[in-house]
C-alpha positions as a Markdown table, in Angstrom:
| # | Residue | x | y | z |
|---|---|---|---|---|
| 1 | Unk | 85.7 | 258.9 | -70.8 |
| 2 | Unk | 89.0 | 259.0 | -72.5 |
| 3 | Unk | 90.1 | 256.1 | -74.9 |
| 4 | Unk | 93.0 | 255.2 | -72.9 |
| 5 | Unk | 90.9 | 254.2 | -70.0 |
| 6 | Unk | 90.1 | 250.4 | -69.4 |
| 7 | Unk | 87.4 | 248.5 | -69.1 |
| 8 | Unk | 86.0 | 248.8 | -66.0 |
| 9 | Unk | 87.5 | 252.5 | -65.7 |
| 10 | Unk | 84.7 | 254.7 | -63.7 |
| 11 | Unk | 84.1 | 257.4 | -60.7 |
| 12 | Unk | 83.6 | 255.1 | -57.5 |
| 13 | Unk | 82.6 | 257.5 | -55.9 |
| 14 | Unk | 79.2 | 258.0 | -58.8 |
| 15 | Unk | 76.3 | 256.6 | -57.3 |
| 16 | Unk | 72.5 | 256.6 | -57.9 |
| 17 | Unk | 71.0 | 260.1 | -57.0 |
| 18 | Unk | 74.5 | 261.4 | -56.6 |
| 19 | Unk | 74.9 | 265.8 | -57.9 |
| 20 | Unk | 75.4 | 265.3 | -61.8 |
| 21 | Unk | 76.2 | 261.6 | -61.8 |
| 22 | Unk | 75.0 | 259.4 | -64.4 |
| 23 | Unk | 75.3 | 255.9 | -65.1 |
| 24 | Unk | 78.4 | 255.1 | -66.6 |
| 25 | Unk | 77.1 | 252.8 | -69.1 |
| 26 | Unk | 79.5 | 250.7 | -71.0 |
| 27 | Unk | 81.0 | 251.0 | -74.8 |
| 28 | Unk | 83.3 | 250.9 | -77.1 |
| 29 | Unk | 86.2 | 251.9 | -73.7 |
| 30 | Unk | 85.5 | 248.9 | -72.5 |
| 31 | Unk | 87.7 | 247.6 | -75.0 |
| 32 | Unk | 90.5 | 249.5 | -74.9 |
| 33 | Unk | 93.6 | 249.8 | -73.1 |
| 34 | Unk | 96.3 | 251.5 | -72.1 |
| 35 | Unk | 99.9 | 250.2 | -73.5 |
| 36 | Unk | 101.6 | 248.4 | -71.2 |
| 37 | Unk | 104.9 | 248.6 | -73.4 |
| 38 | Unk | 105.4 | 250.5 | -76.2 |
| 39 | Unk | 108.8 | 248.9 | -78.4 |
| 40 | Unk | 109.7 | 250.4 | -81.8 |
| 41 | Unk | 105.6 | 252.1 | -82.1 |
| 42 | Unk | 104.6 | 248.8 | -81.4 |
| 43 | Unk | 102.4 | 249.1 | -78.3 |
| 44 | Unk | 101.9 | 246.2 | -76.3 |
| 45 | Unk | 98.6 | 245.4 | -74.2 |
| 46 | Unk | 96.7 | 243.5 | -71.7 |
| 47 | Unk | 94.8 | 241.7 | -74.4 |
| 48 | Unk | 98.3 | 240.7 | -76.4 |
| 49 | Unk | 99.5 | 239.9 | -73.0 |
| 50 | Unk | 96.6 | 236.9 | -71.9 |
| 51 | Unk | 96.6 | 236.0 | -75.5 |
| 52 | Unk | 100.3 | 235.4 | -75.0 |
| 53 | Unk | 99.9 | 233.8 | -71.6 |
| 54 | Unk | 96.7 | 232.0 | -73.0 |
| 55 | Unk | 99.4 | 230.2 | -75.6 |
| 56 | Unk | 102.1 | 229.4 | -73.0 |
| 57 | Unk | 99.1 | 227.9 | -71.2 |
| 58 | Unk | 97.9 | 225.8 | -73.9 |
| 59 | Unk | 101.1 | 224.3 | -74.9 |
| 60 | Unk | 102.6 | 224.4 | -71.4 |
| 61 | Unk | 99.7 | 222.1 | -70.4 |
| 62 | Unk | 100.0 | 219.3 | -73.0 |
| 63 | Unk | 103.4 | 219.5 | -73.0 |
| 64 | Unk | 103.3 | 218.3 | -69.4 |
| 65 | Unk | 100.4 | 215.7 | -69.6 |
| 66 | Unk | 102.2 | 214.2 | -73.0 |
| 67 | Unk | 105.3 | 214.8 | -72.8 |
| 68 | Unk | 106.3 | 211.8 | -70.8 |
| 69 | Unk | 103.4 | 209.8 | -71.3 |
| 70 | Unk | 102.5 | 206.6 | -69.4 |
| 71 | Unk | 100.8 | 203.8 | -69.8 |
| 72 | Unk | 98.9 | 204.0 | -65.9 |
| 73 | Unk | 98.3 | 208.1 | -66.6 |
| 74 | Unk | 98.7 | 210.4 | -64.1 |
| 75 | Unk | 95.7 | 212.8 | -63.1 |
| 76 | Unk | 96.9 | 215.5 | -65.3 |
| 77 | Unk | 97.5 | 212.9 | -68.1 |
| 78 | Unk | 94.4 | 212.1 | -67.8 |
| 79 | Unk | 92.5 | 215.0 | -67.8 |
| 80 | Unk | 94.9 | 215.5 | -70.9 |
| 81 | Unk | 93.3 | 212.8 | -72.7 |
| 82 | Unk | 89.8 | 213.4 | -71.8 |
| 83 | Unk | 90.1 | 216.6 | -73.3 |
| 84 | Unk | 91.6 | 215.6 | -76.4 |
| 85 | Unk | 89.5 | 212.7 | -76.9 |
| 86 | Unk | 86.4 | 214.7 | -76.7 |
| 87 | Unk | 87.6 | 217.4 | -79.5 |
| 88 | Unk | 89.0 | 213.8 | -81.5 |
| 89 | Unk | 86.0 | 211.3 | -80.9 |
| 90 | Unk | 83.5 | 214.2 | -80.5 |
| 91 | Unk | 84.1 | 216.7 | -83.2 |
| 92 | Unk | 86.8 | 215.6 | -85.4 |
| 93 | Unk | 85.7 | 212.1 | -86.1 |
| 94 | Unk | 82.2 | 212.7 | -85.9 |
| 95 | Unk | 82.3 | 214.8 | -89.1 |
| 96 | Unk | 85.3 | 213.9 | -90.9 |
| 97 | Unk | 85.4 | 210.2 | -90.0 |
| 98 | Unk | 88.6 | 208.8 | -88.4 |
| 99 | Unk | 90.5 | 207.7 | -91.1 |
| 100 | Unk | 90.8 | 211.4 | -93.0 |
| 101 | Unk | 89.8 | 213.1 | -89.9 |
| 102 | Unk | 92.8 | 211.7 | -87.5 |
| 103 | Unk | 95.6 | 213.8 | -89.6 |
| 104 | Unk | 93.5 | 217.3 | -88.5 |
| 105 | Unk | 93.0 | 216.3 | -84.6 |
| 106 | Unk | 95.9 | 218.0 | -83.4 |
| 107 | Unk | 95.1 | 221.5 | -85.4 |
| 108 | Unk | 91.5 | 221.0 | -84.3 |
| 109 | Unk | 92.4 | 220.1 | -80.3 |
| 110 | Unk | 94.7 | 223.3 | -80.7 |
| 111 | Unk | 92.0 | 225.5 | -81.7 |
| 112 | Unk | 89.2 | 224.2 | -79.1 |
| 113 | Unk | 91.7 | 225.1 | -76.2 |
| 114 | Unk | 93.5 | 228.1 | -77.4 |
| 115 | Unk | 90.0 | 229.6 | -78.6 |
| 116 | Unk | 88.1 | 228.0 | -74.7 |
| 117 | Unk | 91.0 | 229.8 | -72.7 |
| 118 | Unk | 91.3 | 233.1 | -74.9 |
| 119 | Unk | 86.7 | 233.4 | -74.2 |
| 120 | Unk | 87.2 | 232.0 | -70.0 |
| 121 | Unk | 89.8 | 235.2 | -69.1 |
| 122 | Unk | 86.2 | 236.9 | -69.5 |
| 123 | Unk | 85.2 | 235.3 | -66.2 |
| 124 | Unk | 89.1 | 235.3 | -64.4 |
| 125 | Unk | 89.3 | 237.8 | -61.6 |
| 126 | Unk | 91.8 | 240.5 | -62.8 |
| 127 | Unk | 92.2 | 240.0 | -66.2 |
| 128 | Unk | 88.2 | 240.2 | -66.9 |
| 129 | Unk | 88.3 | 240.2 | -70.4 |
| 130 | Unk | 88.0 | 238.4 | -73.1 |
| 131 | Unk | 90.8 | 237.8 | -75.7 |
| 132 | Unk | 88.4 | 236.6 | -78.7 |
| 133 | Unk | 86.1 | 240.2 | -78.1 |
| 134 | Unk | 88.5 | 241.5 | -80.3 |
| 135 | Unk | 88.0 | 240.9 | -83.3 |
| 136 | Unk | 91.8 | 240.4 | -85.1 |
| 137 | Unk | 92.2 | 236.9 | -83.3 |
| 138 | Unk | 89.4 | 235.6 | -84.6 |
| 139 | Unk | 89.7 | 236.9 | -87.5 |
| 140 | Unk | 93.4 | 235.3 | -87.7 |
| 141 | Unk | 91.8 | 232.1 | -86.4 |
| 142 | Unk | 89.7 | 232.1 | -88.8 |
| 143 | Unk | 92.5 | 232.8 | -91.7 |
| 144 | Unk | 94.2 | 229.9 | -90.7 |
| 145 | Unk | 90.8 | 227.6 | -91.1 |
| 146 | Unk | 90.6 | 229.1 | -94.4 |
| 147 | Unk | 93.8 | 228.7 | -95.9 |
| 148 | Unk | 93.4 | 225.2 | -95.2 |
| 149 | Unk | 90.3 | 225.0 | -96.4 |
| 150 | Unk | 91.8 | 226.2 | -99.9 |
| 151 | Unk | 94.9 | 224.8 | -100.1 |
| 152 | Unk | 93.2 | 221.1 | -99.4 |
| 153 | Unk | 90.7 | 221.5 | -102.2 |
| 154 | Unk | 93.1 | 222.5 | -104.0 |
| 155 | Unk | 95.5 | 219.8 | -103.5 |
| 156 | Unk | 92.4 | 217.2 | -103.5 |
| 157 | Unk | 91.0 | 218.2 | -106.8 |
| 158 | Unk | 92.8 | 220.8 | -108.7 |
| 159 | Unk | 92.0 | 223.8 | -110.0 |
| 160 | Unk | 88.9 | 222.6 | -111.6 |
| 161 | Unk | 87.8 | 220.3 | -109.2 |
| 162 | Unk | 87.8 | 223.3 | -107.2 |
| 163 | Unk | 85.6 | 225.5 | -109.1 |
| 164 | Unk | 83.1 | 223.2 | -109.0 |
| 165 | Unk | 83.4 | 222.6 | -105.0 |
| 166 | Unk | 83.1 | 226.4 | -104.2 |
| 167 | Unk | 80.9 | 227.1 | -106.6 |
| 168 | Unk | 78.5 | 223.8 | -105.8 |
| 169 | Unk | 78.4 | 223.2 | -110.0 |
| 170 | Unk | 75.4 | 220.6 | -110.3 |
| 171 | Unk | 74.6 | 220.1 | -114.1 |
| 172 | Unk | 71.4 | 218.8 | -112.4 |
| 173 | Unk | 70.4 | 222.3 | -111.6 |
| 174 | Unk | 69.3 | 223.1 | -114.8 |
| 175 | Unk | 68.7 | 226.6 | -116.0 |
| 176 | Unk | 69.3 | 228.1 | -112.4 |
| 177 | Unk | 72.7 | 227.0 | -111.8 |
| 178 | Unk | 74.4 | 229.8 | -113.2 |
| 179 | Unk | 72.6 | 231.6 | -110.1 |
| 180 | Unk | 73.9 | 229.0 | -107.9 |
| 181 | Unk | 77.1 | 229.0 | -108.8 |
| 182 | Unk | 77.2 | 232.6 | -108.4 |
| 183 | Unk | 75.6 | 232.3 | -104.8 |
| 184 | Unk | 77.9 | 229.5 | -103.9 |
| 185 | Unk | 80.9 | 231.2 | -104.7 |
| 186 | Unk | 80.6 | 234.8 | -102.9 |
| 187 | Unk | 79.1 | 232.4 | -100.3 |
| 188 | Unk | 82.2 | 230.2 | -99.6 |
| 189 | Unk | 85.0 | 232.9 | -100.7 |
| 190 | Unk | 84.0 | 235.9 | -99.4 |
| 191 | Unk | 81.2 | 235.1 | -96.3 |
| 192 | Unk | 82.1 | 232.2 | -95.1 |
| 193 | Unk | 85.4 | 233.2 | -93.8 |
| 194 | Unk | 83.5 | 236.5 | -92.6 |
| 195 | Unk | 80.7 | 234.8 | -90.9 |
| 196 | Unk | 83.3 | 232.1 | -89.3 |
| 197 | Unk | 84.8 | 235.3 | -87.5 |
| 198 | Unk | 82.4 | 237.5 | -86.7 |
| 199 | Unk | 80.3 | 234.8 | -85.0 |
| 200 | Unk | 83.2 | 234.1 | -82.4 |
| 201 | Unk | 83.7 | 237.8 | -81.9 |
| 202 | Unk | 80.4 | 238.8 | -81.4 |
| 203 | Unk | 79.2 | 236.6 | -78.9 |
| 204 | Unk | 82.5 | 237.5 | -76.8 |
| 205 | Unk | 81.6 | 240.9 | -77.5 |
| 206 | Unk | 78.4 | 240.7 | -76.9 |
| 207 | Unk | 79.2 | 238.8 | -73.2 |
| 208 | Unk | 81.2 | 241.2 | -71.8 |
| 209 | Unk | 79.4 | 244.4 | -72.7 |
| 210 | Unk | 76.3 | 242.6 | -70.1 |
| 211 | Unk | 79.2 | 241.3 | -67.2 |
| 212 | Unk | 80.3 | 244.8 | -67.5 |
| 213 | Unk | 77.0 | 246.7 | -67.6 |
| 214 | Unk | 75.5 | 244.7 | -64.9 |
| 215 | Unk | 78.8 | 244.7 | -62.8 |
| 216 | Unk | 78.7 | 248.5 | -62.7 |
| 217 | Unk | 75.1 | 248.9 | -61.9 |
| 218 | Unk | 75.5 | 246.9 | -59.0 |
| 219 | Unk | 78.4 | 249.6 | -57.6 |
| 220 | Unk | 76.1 | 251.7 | -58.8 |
| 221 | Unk | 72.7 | 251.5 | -57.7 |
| 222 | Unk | 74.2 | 250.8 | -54.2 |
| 223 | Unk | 73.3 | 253.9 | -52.0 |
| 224 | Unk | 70.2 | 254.3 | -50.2 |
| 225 | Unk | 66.5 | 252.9 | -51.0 |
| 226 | Unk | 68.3 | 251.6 | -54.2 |
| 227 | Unk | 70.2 | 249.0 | -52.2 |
| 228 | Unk | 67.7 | 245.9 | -53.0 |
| 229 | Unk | 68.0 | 246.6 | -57.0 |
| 230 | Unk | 72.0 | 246.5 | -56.4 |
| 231 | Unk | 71.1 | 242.9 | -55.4 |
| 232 | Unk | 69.2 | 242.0 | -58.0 |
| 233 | Unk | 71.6 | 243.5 | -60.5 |
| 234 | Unk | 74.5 | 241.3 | -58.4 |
| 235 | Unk | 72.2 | 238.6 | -58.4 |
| 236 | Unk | 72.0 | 238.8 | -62.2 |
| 237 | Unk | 76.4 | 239.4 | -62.4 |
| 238 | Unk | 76.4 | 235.9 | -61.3 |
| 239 | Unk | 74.1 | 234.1 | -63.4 |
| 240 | Unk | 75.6 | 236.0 | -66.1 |
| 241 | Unk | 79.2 | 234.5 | -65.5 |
| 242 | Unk | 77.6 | 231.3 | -65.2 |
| 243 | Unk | 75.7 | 231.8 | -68.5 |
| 244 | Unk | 78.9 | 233.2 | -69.9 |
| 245 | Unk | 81.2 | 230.3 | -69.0 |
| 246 | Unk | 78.5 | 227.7 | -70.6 |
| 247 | Unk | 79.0 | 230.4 | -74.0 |
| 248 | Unk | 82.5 | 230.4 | -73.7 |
| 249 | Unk | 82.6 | 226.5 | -74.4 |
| 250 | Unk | 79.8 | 226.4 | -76.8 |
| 251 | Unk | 81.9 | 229.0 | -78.9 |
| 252 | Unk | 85.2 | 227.2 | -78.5 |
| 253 | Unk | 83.2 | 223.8 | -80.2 |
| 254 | Unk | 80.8 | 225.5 | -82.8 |
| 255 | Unk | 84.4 | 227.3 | -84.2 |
| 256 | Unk | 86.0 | 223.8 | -84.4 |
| 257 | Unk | 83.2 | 221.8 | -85.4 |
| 258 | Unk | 82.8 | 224.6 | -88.3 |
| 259 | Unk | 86.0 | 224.3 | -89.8 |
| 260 | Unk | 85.7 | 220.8 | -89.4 |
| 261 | Unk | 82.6 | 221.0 | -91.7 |
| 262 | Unk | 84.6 | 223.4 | -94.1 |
| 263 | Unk | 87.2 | 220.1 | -94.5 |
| 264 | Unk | 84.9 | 217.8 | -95.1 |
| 265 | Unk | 83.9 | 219.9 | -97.6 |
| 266 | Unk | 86.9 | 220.1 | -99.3 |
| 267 | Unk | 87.4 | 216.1 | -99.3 |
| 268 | Unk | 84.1 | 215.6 | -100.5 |
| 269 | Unk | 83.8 | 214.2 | -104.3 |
| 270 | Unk | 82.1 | 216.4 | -106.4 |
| 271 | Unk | 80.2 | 215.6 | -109.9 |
């Protein structure tokens, strides 16, 4: 299968016990597409386009449930504020307190939705796929955490103070802090970031590879006495999706409540 082929890109006409017809098991194709646009050498694809419409939804959505706010709210006001009260009350404030956490609500309510809708296209009839399966948004995503991360310590405590916060300094520690400090600091530099990423990606990844696999065994195990196993293998599409669309949530609030962790971290006072 060439790399210009989509996702779902097979023979339909390859079944079980066909001549010379194997299953057409998914990989690395099914995450790559053809350009839809190609401007300057810059080639433009379905993933850069959902990630686009995936921002125009976001903003499009609390631009119209906030942007003339009432006091009586309107249904899609308040489905607005339900869903930015439970990134505010239930992540933000819940680790960073509201006083120093209410400044980082908007950034954080950002992140939940445009990192919820980017995982859901996974599930979204035609666009089946998800945005954060590849890994350069969350990898960007994950940047943008970061450089906050640093610039705040920074600003909070100065260049020494923030030594000491990235590399945990404890005098307490006695003759093994020198280890720690070395630990602490390839730790929060160089994995942390890493790790902050590549969980988001992977479990996207990960997700689609099985909707895929078992989507095309069902087409594919449908011919003959092989009929029932296409409906188990249907049967096990669905409660994939379902399983998927819980993922897809957790994913979007273990990202946020992380880099809310990583700020408190930076505000914290250390000794």
């Amino acid at each position: 299968m060439s790399a210009d082929q989509t996702q779902l890109a097979f023979d339909w006409s390859c079944r079980i016990m066909s001549d010379g017809c194997g299953f057409p098991a998914p990989g690395l194709h099914s995450f790559l597409f053809k350009p839809i646009a190609t401007v300057g050498g810059f080639e433009f694809n379905k993933v850069m386009l959902l990630a686009i419409i995936t921002t125009i939804l976001v903003i499009g959505f609390f631009y119209a449930a906030f942007g003339k706010a009432k006091v009586v709210p309107g249904k899609l006001q308040m489905v607005g504020e339900a869903g930015y009260d439970f990134v505010r009350r239930g992540i933000v404030y819940e680790t960073l307190g509201k006083k120093e956490g209410e400044k980082y609500v908007p950034l954080m309510v950002s992140l939940f939705f445009f990192i919820w809708i980017m995982n859901i296209w996974s599930v979204i009839p035609l666009a089946q796929f998800p945005v954060s399966s590849i890994i350069a948004f969350p990898a960007v995503l994950a940047a943008v955490v970061y450089v906050t991360w640093v610039s705040l310590t920074f600003k909070r405590h100065g260049f020494v103070g923030f030594f000491k916060n990235i590399t945990g300094y404890d005098k307490s520690l006695g003759p093994v802090l020198p280890l720690v400090m070395v630990i602490e600091f390839f730790s929060n530099l160089l994995v942390r970031p890493f790790t902050h990423a590549v969980r988001l990606f992977a479990n996207m990844f990960a997700g689609h590879l099985m909707l895929v696999m078992f989507t095309v065994a069902s087409w594919y195990l449908l011919n003959s006495w092989m009929i029932p196993a296409a409906g188990v293998s249907f049967v096990m599409t669905i409660a994939m999706i379902g399983f998927e669309l819980f993922v897809q949530a957790v994913q979007a609030y273990v990202f946020v409540l992380l880099a809310c962790t990583y700020i408190q971290g930076a505000l914290a006072e250390h000794h």
